[in-house]
MDAnalysis code that builds the backbone (N, CA, C; Angstrom):
import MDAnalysis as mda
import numpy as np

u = mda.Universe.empty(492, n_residues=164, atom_resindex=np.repeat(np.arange(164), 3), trajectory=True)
u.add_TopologyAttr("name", ["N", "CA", "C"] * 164)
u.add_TopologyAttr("resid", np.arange(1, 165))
u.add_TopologyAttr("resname", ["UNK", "UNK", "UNK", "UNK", "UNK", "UNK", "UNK", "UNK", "UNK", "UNK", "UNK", "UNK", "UNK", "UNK", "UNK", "UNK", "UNK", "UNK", "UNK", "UNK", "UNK", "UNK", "UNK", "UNK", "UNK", "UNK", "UNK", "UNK", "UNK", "UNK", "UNK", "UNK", "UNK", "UNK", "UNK", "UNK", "UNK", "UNK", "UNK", "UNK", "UNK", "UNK", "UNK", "UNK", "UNK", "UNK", "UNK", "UNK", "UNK", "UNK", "UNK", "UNK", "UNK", "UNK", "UNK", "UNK", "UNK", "UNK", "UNK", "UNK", "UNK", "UNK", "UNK", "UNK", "UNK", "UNK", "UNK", "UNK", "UNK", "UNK", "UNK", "UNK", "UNK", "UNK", "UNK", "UNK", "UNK", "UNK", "UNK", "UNK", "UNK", "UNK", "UNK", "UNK", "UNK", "UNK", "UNK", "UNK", "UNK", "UNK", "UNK", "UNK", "UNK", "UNK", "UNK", "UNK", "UNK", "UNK", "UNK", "UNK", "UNK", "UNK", "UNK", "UNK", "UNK", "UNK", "UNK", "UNK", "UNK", "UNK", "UNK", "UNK", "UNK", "UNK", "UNK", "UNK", "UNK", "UNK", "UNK", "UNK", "UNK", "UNK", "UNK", "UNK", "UNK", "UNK", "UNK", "UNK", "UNK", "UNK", "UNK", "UNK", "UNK", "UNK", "UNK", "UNK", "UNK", "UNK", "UNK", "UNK", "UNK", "UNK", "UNK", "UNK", "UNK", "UNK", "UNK", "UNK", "UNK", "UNK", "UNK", "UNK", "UNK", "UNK", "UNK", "UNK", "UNK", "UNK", "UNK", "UNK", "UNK", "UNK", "UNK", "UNK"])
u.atoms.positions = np.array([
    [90.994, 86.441, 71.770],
    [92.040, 86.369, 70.765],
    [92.235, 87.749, 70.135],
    [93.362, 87.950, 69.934],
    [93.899, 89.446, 68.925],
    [93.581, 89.293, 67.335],
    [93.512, 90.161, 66.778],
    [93.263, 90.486, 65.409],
    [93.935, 89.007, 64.719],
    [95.013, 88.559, 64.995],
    [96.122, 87.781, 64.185],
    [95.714, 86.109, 64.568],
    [94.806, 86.411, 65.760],
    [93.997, 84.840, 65.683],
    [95.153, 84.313, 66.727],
    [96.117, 84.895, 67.374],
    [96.438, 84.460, 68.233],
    [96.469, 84.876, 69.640],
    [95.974, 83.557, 70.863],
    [95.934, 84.431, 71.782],
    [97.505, 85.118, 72.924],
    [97.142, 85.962, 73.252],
    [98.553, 86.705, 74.185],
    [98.606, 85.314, 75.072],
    [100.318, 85.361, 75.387],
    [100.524, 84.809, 76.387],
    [100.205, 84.934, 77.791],
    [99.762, 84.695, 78.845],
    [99.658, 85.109, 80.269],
    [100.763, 83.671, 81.538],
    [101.225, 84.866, 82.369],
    [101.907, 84.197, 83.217],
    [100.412, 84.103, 84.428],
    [100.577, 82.747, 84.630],
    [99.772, 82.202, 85.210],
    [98.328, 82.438, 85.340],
    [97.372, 82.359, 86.255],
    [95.890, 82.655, 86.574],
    [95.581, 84.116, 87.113],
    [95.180, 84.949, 86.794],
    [94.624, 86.250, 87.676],
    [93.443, 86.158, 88.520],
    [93.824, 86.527, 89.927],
    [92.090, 86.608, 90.514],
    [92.299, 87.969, 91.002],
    [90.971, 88.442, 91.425],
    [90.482, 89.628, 91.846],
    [90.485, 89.562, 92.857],
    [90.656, 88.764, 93.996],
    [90.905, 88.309, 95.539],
    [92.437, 88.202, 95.670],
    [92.911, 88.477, 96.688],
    [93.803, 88.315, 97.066],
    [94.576, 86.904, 98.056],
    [95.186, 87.099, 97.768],
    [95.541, 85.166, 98.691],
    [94.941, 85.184, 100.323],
    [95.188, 83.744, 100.436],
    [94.417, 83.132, 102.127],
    [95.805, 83.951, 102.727],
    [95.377, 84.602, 103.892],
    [95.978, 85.632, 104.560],
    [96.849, 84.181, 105.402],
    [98.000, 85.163, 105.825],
    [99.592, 84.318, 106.918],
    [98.550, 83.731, 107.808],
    [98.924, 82.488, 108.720],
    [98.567, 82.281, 109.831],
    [99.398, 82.978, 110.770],
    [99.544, 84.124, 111.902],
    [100.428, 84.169, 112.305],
    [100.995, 83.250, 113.545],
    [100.227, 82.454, 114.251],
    [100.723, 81.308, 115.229],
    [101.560, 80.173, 114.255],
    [101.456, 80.215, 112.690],
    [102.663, 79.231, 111.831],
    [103.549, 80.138, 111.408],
    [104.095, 81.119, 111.837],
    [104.905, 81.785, 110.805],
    [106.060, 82.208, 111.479],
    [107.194, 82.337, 111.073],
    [108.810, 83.053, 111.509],
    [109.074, 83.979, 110.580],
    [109.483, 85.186, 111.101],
    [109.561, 86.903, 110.489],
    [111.104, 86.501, 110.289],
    [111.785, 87.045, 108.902],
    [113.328, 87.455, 109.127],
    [113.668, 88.584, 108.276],
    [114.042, 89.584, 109.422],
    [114.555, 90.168, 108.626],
    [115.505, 90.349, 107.447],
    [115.424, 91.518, 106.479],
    [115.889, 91.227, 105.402],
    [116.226, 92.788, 105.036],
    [116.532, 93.640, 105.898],
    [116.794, 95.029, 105.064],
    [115.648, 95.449, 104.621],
    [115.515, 95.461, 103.218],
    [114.479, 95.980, 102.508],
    [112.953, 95.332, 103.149],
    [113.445, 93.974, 103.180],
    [112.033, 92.735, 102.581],
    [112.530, 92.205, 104.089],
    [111.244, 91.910, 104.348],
    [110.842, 90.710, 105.166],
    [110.796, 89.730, 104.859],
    [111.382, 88.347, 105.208],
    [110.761, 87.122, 104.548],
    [110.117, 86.684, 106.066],
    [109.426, 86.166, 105.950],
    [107.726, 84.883, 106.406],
    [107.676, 83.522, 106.171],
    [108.243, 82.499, 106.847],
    [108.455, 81.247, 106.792],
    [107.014, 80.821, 107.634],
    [106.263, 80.249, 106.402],
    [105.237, 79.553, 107.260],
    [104.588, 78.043, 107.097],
    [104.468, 77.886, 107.900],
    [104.035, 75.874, 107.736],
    [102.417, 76.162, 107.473],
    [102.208, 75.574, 106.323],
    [100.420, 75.574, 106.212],
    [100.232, 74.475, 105.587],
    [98.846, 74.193, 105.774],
    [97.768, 72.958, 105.477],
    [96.763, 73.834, 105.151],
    [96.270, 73.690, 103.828],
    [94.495, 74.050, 103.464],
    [94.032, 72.660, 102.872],
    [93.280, 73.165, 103.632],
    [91.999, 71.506, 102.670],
    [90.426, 72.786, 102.503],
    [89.559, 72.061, 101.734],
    [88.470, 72.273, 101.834],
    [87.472, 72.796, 102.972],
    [87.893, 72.958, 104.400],
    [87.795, 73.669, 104.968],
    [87.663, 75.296, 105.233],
    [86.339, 75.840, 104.870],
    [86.537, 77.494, 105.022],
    [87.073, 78.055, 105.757],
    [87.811, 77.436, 106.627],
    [89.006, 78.459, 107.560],
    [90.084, 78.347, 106.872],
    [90.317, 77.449, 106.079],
    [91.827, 77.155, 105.155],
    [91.236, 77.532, 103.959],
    [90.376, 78.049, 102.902],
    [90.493, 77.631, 101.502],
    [89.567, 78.876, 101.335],
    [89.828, 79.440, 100.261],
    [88.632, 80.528, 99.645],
    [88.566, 80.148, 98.394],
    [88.037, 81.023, 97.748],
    [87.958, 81.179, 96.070],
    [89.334, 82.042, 95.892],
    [89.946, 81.901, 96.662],
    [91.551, 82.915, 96.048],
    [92.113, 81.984, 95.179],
    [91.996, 80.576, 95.629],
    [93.068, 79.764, 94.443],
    [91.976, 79.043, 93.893],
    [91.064, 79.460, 93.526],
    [89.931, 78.710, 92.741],
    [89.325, 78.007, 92.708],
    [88.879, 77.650, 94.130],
    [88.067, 76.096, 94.626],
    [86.984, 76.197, 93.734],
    [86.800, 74.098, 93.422],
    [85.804, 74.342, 92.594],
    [84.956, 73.229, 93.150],
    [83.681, 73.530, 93.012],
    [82.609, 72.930, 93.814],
    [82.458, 71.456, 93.480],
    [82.520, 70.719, 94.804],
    [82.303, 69.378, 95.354],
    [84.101, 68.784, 95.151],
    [85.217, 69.798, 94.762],
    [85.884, 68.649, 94.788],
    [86.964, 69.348, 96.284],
    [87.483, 68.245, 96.119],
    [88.382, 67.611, 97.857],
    [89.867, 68.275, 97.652],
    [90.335, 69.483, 98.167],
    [91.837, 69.742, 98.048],
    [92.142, 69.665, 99.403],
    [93.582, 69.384, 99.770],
    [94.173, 68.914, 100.861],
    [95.599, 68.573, 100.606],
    [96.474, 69.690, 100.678],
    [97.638, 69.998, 100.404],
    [98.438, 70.982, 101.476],
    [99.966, 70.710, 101.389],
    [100.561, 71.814, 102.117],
    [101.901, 72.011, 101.873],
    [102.700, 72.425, 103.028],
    [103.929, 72.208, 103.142],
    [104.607, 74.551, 103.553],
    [105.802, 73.878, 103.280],
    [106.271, 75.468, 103.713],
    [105.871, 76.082, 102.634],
    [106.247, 77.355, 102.949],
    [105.464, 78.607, 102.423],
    [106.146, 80.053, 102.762],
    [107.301, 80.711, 101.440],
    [107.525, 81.841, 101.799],
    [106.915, 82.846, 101.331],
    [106.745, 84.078, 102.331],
    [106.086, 85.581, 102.227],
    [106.834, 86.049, 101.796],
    [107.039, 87.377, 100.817],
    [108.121, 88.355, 100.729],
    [107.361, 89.990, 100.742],
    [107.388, 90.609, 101.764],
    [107.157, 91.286, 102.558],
    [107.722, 92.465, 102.237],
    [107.656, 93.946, 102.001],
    [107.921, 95.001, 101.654],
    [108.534, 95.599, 103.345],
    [109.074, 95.610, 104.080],
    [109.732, 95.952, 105.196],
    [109.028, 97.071, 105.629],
    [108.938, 98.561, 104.639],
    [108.624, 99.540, 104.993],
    [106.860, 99.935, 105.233],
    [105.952, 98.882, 104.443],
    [104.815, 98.773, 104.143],
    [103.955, 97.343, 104.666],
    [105.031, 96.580, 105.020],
    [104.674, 95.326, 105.487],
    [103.933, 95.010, 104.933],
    [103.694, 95.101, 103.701],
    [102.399, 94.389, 101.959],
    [103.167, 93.416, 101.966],
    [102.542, 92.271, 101.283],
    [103.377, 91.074, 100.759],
    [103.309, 91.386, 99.007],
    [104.681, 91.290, 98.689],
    [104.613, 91.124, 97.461],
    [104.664, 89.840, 96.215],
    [104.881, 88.800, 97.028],
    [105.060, 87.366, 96.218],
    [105.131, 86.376, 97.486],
    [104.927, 85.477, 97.035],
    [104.431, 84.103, 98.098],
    [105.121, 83.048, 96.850],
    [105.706, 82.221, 97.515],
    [106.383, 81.020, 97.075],
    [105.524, 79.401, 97.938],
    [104.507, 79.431, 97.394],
    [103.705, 77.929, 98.282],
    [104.652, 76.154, 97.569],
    [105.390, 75.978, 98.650],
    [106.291, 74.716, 98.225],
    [105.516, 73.742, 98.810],
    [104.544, 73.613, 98.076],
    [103.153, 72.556, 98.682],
    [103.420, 70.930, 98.155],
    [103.455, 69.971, 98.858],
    [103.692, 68.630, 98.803],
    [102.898, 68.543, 96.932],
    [101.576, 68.720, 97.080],
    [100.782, 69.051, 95.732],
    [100.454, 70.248, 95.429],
    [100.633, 70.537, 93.955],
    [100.125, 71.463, 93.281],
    [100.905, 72.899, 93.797],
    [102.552, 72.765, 94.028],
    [103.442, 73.688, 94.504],
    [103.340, 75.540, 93.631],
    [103.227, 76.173, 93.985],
    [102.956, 77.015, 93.030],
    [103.618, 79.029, 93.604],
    [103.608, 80.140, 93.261],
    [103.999, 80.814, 93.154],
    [103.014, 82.296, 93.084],
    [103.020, 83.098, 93.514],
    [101.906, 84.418, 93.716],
    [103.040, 85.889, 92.995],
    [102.651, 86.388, 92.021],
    [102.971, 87.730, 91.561],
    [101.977, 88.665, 92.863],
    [101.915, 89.133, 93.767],
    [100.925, 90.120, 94.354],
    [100.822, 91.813, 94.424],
    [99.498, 91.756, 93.458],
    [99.912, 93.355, 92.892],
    [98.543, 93.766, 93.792],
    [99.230, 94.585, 94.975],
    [98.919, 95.365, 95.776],
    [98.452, 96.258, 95.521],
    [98.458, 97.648, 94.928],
    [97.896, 98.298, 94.149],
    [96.586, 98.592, 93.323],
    [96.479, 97.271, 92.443],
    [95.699, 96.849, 91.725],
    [94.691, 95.711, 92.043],
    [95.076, 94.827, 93.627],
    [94.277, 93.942, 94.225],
    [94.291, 93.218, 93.179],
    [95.310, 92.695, 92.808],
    [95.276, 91.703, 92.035],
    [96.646, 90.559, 92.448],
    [95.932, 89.497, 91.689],
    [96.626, 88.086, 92.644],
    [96.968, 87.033, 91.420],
    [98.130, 87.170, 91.080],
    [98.424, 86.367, 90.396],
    [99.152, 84.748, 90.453],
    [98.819, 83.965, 90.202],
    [99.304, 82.454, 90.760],
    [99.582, 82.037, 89.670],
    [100.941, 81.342, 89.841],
    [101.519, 80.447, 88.939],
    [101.756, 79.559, 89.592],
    [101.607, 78.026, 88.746],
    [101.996, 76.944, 89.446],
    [103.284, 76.152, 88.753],
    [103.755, 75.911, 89.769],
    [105.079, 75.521, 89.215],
    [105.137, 74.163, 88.655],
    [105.929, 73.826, 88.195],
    [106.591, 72.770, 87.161],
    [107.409, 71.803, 87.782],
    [107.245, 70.891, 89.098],
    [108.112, 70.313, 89.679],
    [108.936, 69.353, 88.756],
    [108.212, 68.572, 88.100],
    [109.155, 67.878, 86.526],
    [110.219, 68.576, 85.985],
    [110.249, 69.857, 85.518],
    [111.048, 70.097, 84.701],
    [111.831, 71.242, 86.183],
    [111.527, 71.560, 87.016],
    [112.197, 72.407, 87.860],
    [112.907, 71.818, 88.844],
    [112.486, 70.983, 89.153],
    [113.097, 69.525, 90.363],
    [112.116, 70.385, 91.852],
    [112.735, 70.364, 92.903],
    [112.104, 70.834, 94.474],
    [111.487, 71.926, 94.579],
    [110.637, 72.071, 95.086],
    [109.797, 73.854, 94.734],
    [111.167, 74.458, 95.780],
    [111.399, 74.108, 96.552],
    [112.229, 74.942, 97.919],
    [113.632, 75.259, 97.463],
    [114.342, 74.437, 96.203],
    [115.327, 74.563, 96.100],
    [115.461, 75.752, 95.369],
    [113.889, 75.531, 94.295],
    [113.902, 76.491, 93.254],
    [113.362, 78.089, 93.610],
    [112.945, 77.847, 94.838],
    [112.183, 79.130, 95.492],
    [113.538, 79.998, 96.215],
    [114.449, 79.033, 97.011],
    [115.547, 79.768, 97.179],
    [116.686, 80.179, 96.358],
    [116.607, 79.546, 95.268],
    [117.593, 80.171, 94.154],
    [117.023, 81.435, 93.727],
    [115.664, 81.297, 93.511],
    [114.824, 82.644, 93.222],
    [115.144, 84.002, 94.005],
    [115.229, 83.209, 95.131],
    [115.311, 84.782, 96.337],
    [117.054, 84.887, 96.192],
    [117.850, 84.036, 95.699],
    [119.334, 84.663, 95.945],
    [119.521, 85.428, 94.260],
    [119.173, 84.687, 93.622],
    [119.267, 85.651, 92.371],
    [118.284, 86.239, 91.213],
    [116.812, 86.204, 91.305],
    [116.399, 86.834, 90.561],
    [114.986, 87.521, 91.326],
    [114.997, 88.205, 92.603],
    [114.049, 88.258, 93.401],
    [114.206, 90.085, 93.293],
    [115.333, 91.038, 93.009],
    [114.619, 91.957, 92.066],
    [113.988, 92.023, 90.931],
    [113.917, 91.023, 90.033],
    [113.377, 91.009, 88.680],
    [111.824, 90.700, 88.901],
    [111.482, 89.834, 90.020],
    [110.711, 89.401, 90.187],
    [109.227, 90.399, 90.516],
    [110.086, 91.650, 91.662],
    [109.962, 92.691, 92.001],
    [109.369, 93.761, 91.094],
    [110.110, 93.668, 89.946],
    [109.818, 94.929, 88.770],
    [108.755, 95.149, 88.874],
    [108.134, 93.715, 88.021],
    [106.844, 94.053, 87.296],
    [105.371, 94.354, 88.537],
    [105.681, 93.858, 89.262],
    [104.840, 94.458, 90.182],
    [104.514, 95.775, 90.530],
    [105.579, 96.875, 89.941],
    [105.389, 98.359, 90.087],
    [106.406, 98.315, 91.155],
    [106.991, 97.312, 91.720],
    [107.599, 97.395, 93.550],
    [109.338, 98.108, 92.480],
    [109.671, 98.760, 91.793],
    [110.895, 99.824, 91.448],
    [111.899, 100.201, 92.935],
    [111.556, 100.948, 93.522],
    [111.977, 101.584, 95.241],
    [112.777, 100.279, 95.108],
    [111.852, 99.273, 95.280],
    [112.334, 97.852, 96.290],
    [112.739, 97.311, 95.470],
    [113.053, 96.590, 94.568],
    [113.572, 95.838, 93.540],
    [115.338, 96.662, 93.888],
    [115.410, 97.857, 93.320],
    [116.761, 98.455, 93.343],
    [117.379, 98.607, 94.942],
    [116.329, 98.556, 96.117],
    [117.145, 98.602, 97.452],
    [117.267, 97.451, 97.699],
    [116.893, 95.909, 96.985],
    [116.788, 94.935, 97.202],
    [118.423, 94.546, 96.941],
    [118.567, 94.727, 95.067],
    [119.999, 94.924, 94.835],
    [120.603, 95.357, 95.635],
    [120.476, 96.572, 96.197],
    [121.512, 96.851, 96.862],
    [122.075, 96.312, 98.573],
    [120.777, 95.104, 98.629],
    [121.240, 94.846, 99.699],
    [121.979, 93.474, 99.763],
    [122.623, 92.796, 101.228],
    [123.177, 91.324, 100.930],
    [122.184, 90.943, 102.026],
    [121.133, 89.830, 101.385],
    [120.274, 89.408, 101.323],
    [121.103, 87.899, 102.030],
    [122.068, 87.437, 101.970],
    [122.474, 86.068, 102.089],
    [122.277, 85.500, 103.740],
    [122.512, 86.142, 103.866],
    [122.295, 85.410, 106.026],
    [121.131, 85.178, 105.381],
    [120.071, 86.445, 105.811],
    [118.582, 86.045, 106.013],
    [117.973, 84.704, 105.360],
    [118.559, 84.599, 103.472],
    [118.268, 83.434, 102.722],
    [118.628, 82.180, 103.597],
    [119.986, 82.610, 103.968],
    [120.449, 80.674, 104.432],
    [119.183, 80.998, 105.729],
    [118.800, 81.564, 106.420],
    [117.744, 81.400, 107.957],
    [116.801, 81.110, 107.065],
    [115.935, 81.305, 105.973],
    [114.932, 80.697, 105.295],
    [115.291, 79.496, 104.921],
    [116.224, 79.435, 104.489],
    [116.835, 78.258, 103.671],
    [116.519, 76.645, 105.422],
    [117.286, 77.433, 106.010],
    [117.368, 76.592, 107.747],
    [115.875, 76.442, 107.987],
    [114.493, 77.313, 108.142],
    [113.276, 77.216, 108.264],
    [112.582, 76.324, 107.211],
    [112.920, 76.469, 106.100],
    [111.728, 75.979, 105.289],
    [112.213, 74.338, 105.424],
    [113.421, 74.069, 105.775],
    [114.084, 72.510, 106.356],
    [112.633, 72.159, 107.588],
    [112.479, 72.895, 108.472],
    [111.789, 72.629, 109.606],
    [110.300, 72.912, 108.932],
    [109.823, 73.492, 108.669],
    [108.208, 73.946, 107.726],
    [107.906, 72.683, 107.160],
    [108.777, 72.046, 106.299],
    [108.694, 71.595, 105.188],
    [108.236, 70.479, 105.292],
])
């Protein structure tokens, strides 16, 4: 807590690990100009080939969730900078600060947001430089603007139909 007895806000969980790496035998590349997007179909359960301490497994209990899953991919660096997991349960969202090896997860709000997929692709058509900023990703955020991003979205938009 701060001097004033209240604590700061934080967008979502921070870990010091970085997320469960792409499968690449589940995944479709599209180009995007700047960004790559990564359409991938995943399943983690409790299984150590599916699950680390990246999203916080906690001992003896049973996770077993999935569904599509977009990458957003720096083109020139091929880093991922944000992950959109539109998981049947516990749908949720990755800030990924590359740099700093740091992994931020937010989980989304399907109640008050309605479909993770609907809300993940509205994200990428209109606020996916903003999203960009705070990550330090500047370069890319503004070549992002400047690019038309719309084919590639509707081919995600067409994949995460088939992922999903």
């Amino acid at each position: 807590m701060n001097p004033s007895g209240i604590e700061a806000y934080r967008l979502g969980r921070s870990f010091d690990v970085m997320p469960i790496p792409m499968d690449p035998e589940h995944c479709v590349y599209v180009p995007a100009g700047p960004l790559t997007f990564v359409v991938e179909s995943r399943r983690l359960t409790d299984e150590p080939s599916t699950r680390t301490r990246a999203i916080g497994a906690v001992p003896d209990a049973t996770y077993d969730s999935g569904g599509a899953c977009v990458h957003v991919l720096d083109t020139v660096d091929r880093l991922e900078r944000l992950r959109f997991d539109c998981f049947d349960n516990e749908p949720h969202y990755h800030y990924i600060h590359q740099s700093e090896q740091v992994n931020v997860v937010v989980r989304f709000d399907q109640f008050a947001e309605g479909d993770p997929r609907e809300w993940t692709l509205e994200r990428l058509r209109s606020r996916l430089p903003h999203m960009l900023e705070p990550l330090g990703s500047v370069r890319l955020a503004d070549e992002v603007r400047a690019a038309d991003l719309g084919s590639a979205i509707d081919e995600v938009a067409r994949l995460l139909d088939i992922a999903g």
